[in-house]
C-alpha positions as CSV (number, residue, x, y, z in Angstrom):
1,X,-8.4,-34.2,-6.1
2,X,-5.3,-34.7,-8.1
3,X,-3.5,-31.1,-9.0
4,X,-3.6,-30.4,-12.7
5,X,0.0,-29.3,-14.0
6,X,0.6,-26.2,-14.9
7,X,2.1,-26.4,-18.7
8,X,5.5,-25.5,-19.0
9,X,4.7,-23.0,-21.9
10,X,3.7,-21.0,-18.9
11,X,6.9,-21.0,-17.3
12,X,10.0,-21.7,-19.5
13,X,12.5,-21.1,-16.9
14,X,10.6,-22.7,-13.8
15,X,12.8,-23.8,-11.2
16,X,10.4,-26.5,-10.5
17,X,9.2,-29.6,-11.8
18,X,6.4,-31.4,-11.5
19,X,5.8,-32.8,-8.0
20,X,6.0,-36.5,-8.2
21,X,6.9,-37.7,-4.4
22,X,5.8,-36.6,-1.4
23,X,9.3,-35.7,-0.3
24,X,9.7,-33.5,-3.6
25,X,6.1,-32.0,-2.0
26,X,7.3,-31.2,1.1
27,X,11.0,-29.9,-0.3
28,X,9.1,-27.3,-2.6
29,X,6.0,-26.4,0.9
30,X,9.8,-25.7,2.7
31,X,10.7,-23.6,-0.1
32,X,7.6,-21.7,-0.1
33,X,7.5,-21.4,3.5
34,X,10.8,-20.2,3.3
35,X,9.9,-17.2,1.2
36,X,6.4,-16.1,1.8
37,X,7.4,-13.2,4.6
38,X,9.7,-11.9,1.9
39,X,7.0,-12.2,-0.7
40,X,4.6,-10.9,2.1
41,X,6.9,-8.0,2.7
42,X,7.2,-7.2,-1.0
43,X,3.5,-7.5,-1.6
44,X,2.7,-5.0,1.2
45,X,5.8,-2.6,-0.1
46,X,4.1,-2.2,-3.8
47,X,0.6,-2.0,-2.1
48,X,1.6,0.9,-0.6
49,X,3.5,2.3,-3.8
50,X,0.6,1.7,-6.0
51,X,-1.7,3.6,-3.4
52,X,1.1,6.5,-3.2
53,X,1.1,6.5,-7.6
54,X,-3.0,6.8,-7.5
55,X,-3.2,9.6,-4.8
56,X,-0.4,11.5,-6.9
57,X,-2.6,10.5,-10.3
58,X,-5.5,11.6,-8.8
59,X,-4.0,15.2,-7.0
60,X,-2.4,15.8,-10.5
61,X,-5.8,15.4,-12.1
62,X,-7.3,17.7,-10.3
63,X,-4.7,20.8,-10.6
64,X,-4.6,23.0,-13.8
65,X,-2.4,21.8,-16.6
66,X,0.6,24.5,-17.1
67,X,-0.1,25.6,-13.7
68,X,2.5,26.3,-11.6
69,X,1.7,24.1,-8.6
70,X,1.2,21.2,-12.0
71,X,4.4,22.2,-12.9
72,X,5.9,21.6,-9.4
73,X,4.1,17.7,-9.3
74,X,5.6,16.7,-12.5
75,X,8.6,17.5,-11.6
């Protein structure tokens, strides 16, 4: 089935326009090719910094507010 474009509204400053040649296809599958350990690497690097800001969220939940061991975490 034919892709459905994506309205430029979305994404003023796209670097990409609309596919229209298989060559254009296959530049833009090299681009992405290109990038995706990067982006993988990324992805698994603010996985592991969102789980790090939950456990913390959670911890400081659980402590005493004014405590001294509250005052320590928010610190």
């Amino acid at each position: 089935p034919p892709i459905k474009p994506i309205p430029q509204t979305l994404f003023p400053c796209r670097k990409y326009a609309a596919i229209s040649s298989s060559e254009q296809r296959q530049s833009y599958k090299n681009d992405f090719n290109a990038e995706y350990s990067e982006y993988r690497d990324l992805h698994a690097r603010i996985e592991r910094i969102t789980r790090r800001f939950t456990q913390l969220d959670a911890k400081l939940k659980q402590l005493l507010q004014g405590s001294e061991e509250y005052k320590v975490e928010t610190e």
